[in-house]
Each structure stands twice: as structure tokens, then as C-alpha cells.
N, C-alpha and C positions, 0 to 999 in steps of 0.2 A: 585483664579487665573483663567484667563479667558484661554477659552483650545484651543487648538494650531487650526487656522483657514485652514479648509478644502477647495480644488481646487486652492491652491496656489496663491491667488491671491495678497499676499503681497509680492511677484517675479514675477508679470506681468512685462515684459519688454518695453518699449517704443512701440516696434512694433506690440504688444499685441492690437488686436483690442478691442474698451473697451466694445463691448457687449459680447466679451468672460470675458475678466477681470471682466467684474461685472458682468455676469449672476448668480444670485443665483437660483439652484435648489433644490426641496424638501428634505429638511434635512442640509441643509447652516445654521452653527451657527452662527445667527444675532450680539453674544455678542463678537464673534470673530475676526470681522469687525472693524479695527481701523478707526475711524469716521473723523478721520483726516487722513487720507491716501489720493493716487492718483494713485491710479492703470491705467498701461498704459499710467503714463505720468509722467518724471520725471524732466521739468521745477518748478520756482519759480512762485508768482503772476504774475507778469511782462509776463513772456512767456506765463500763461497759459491765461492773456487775448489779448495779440497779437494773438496765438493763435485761440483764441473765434472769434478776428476779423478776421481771415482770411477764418474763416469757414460760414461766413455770404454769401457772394456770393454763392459758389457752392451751399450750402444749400435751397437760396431761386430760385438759377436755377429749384435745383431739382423739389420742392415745385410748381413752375410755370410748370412745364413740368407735371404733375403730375394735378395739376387743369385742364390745356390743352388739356389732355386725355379725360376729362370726357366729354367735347362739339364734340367726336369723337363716343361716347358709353363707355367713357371706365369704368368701375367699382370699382376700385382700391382706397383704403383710408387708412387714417391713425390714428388711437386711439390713443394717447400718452398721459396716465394715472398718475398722480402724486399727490403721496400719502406723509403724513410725518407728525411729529410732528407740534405744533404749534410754527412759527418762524426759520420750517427747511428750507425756502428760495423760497417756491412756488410761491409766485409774484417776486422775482429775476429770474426766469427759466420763467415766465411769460415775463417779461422787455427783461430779456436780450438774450433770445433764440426763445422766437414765434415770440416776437415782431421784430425779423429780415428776416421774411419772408411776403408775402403779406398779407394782412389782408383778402381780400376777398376771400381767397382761405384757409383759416381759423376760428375755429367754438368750441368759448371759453365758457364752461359750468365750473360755480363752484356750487357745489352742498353744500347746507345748510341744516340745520334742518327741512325735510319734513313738506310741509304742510299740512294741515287738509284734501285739497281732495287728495293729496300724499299719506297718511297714508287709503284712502281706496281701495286704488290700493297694488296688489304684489310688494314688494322693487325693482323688477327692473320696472316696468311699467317706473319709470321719467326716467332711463336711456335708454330707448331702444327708446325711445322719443330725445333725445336728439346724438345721433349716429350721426357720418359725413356722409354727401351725398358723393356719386362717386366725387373723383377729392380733397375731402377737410382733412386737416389735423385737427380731431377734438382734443380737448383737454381738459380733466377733470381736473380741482382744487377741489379734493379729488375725492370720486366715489364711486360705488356698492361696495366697501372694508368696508365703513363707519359702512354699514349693518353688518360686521362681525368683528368690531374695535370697534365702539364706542358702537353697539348695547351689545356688546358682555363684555364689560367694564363695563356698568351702569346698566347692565341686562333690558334692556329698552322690552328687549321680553324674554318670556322663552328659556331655553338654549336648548330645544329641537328645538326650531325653528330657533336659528342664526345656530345652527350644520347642519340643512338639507342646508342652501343657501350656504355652500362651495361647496357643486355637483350642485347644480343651479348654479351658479355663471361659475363652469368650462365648465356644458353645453352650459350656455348662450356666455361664451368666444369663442368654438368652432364654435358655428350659427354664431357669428358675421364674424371670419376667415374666415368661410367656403363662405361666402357673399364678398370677396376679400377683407377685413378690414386689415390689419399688427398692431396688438397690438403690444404696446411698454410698460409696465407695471414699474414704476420708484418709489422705494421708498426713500426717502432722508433722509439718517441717521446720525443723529445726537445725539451727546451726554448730558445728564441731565445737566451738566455743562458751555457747550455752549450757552444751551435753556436758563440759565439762567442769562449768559453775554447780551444775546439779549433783553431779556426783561426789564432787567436794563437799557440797554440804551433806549429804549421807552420812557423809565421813566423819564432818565436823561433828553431827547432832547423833546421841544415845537413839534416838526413836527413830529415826531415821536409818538404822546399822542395817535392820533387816531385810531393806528393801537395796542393798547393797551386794552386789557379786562381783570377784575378782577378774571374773570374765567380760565383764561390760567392758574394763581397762584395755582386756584382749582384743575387742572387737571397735577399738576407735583405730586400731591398725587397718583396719578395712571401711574406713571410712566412706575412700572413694570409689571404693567396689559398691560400696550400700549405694552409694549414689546413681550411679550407675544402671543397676539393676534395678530401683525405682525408677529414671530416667525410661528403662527400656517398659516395665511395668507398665507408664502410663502411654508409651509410644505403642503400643501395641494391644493394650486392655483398657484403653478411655473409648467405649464405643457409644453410640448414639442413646444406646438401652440402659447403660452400665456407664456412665460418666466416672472419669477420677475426678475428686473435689483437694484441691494443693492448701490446707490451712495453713497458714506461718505459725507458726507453734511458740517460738522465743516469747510471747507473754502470755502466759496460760489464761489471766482472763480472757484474752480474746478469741483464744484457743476454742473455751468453752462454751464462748457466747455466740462463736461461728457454727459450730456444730450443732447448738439447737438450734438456731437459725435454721439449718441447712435442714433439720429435721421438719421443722413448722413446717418451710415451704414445698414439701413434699407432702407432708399428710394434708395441708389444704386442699387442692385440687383436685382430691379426693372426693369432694363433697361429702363426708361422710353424716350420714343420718342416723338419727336413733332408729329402730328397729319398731316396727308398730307390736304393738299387743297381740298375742296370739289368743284374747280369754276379751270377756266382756266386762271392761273396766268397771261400768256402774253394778253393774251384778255384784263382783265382788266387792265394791263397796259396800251394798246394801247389806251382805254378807258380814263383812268388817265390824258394820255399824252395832250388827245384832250379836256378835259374838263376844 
């Protein structure tokens, strides 16, 4: 019997903003998490992507006010990390939530199977390479977790070595912070059972084949090592600076409607302003007027 989920968040009420509803910190039992939940929102599909749509404006306001800053000096960025099983919805949070802010003010890293000169560099080297500039909202399709997921799953390194990069890792979160970065850290959870209606359909549909690997089948045998290792992820990597955010992922609307959410209420706080005029507005009006 899974045991009764800690910081209430299966009583978040509507007005519950959902980076409190979903913040998981160290020691959040993962297994407790009903994966089809909606914390902080207690519409159907219908509302929750009316919803989704109404949150595309303010969102890419923000997003534009926020790129705008940085041709001012300004320094401020955005990490937003997404992590999950295979088929937990990471190109739908891709589609249906970056892709409704500017793209140039946007800076999409999916991180694969290290390559050859990868592997002779430190595990973060490709990601501190890859970090958003001032002004941009960068975004990982998986990340420096993988080091401590998948590395940590197939014993690909000794386990003396995936155990030291969770204090790398928090260090390296803090440098990034401390350099005005706002991590957003999103893991999308989903359950064995789901992963498994999804893949099926792959299966079933022509258009769907390509997004299909034999290996996904392979890796539901390590189910509860994934588990696990997320488990330990967020016991040890949900800090005060660098929050893990736990989405129930089994319905992908709300999947998506959570993650911009969790985006807004970060760029809010922000206060982000337009940048004043560096030139004398009516001047070049008058300029304008005569040319």
C-alpha cells in the first residue's frame, strides 16, 4: 500500500499556486504522487486547455520583456529542466508550452548519449556549455540528472563516482543561480502503466513508428531503478535555490498546463520592465515625420 503523501498536495486547492502544489522537497515520497492527479487545478481537459490557452499571451509578454532586458545589460535567465521517463510528454511541453513564446528569445538543448569528445571532459563540461545567455529562456530535454539516472541505473560509472556528482551537481546549481539564472527543475511523472498505453500506440499508428525504439521495451525492465534514482535525485538535489517541481504527467493536458504555470510564476516576480530608450524618442519622431 503506497503511504499517505506528504505536504498535502492531494488538497492543493485551486488557488494553490502550482509551484507550491508541486514543489517536492528532499524526502517527497515519489510513490505517493498520484500520477494522474492535478494539483491546483480542479477543471476537466476542456478547461485545462482553454486554460493553457489563455496563458500563452502573458507568458510570452513576460518572455519578450525578459529577452528586452538583456540589450539594457540585464542578466537574468531562465533554466527550465525537464526530466521523465521515456513517453512522459517532454516534446508535448516542448510543442505546446515553449513553442508559445518567441523562439529567439529561446535556447532548446536535448541532451543524448555523450559523445566521444563529451566523455573526456567532466559530465557537466557539455552542460555549462550549453546555459542560456542574459535575456533567454534556456531549456533542457533531459540534463546533468541523466549523470545521476541513467549513469546510476546501468552502472555506466562506478558508484563511487555517480554518488560524488549529487554535491557537484547542487554546487554547480548554486553558481548557475548565483549568475542571476532562476532554475525551474520539472520532473514528469508518470506511471508504468501509462508508459505503456503510449508505446502501444506508437505501435498501433504509422506516424507515430518514428518516435518508437526497441529499447524503451528494454528499459521498462528497470522501472524501479528509474524510480529510484529520481527518488534519490530529488532527496538530495531539491534545494532551497534549485526546487524539484513532481508533475503527474498521466494526462498530458495537465502536464502542460502545469509547466507553464510553473513558468509564469517564476518570470512574475521578476518584475520585469521594458528597458527605457537609450535616444530621444520625440527627436526621432520628428525625424520619422520628415523622412
Amino acid at each position: 500500500m503506497a503511504k499517505k503523501k506528504k505536504s498535502g498536495k492531494k488538497t492543493a486547492s485551486p488557488s494553490t499556486p502550482f509551484r507550491d502544489a508541486l514543489c517536492a522537497p528532499a524526502g517527497t515520497d515519489l510513490t505517493a504522487i498520484d500520477t494522474r492527479g492535478t494539483p491546483a487545478f480542479d477543471g476537466d481537459k476542456g478547461d485545462g486547455k482553454k486554460a493553457l490557452a489563455a496563458l500563452a499571451g502573458p507568458v510570452s509578454d513576460l518572455q519578450e520583456r525578459l529577452f528586452a532586458g538583456a540589450t539594457s545589460g540585464g542578466r537574468r535567465s531562465i533554466l527550465l529542466v525537464i526530466q521523465g521517463m521515456d513517453t512522459a510528454g517532454k516534446g508535448g511541453v516542448m510543442r505546446h508550452v515553449v513553442g508559445n513564446v518567441d523562439p529567439q528569445g529561446v535556447a532548446i538543448t536535448a541532451f543524448k548519449a555523450p559523445t566521444e569528445e563529451e566523455l573526456r571532459h567532466p559530465f557537466l563540461w557539455r552542460i555549462r556549455k550549453a546555459l542560456p545567455h542574459p535575456g533567454q529562456i534556456g531549456v533542457f530535454d533531459r540534463s546533468h540528472y541523466e549523470d545521476v539516472l541513467i549513469a546510476r541505473v546501468h552502472d555506466l560509472v562506478p558508484k563511487s563516482q555517480w554518488a560524488r556528482r549529487y554535491g557537484q551537481i547542487n554546487a554547480f546549481e548554486q553558481g548557475v543561480v548565483d549568475q542571476e539564472t532562476t532554475i525551474i527543475k520539472v520532473m514528469l511523472h508518470t506511471s508504468k502503466e501509462e508508459q505503456k498505453e503510449r508505446l502501444a500506440e506508437r505501435l498501433d499508428r504509422g506516424d507515430k513508428h518514428w518516435k518508437f525504439s526497441p529499447v524503451d521495451i528494454d528499459e521498462r525492465a528497470y522501472w524501479q531503478d528509474y524510480q529510484q534514482a529520481y527518488q534519490a535525485a530529488i532527496d538530495r538535489c531539491s534545494t532551497d535555490v534549485a526546487p524539484w517541481y513532481v508533475v503527474p504527467a498521466d494526462r498530458k493536458w495537465y502536464a502542460r498546463l502545469a509547466v507553464m504555470n510553473l513558468l509564469k510564476e517564476h518570470l512574475e516576480p521578476m518584475d520585469l520592465q521594458w528597458p527605457e530608450a537609450d535616444f530621444d524618442v520625440e527627436k526621432q519622431r520628428a525625424r520619422l515625420e520628415k523622412s
